[in-house]
C-alpha positions, -999 to 999 in steps of 0.1 A, spaced: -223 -457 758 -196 -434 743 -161 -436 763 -147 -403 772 -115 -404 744 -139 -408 717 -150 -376 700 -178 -361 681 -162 -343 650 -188 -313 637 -193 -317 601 -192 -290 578 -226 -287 561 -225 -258 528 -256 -233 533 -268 -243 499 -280 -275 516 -290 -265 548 -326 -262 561 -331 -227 567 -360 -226 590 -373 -191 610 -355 -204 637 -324 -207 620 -324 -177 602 -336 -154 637 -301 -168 650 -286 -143 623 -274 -109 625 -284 -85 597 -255 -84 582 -255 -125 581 -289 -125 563 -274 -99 538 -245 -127 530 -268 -156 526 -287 -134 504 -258 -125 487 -247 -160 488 -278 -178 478 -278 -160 445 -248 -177 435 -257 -209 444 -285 -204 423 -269 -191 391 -243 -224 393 -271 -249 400 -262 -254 433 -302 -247 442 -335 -252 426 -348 -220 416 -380 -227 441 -357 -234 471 -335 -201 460 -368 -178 460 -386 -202 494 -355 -187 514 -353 -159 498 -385 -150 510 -376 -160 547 -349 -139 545 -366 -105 532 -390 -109 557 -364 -106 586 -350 -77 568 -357 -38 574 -375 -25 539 -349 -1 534 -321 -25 535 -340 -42 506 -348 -14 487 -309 -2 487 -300 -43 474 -321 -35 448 -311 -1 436 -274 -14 438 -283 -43 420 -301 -27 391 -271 -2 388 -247 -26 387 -277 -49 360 -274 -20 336 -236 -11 339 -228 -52 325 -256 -46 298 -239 -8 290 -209 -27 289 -221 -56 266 -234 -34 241 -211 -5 245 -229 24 248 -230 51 270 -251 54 306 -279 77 299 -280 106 328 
């Protein structure tokens, strides 16, 4: 039995090794799911997670999300895709 001066410290887990489960991922807000998105990219690109687990949550995660909200991501993310490659190569956008 635990005496009443002991206490139970919370330990901070990262979210690249967390189980996100529908349950867990229901508990967040839009703009939560938008983060771990965000967020779960870059743990990704430094290793963190396994390319399966990165598109497995991925998946859970676009399905909680409006389509529009994902189209948008996308758009934004191609623009910003082929302002790096512009800038690799140095050429000029194409309007």
């Amino acid at each position: 039995m635990r005496k009443g001066s002991q206490s139970i410290s919370k330990v901070f887990q990262p979210p690249s090794q967390m189980s996100w489960t529908d349950e867990k991922l229901a508990a967040l807000s839009k703009e939560q799911l938008l983060n771990l998105l965000d967020n779960l990219q870059t743990q990704r690109e430094s290793g963190r997670v396994t390319a399966q687990a990165a598109e497995e949550v991925a998946r859970l995660i676009s399905a909680r999300l409006p389509a529009g909200v994902l189209k948008r991501r996308q758009k934004a993310a191609d623009a910003r895709r082929d302002e790096e490659e512009q800038t690799e190569t140095g050429t000029e956008p194409l309007e």
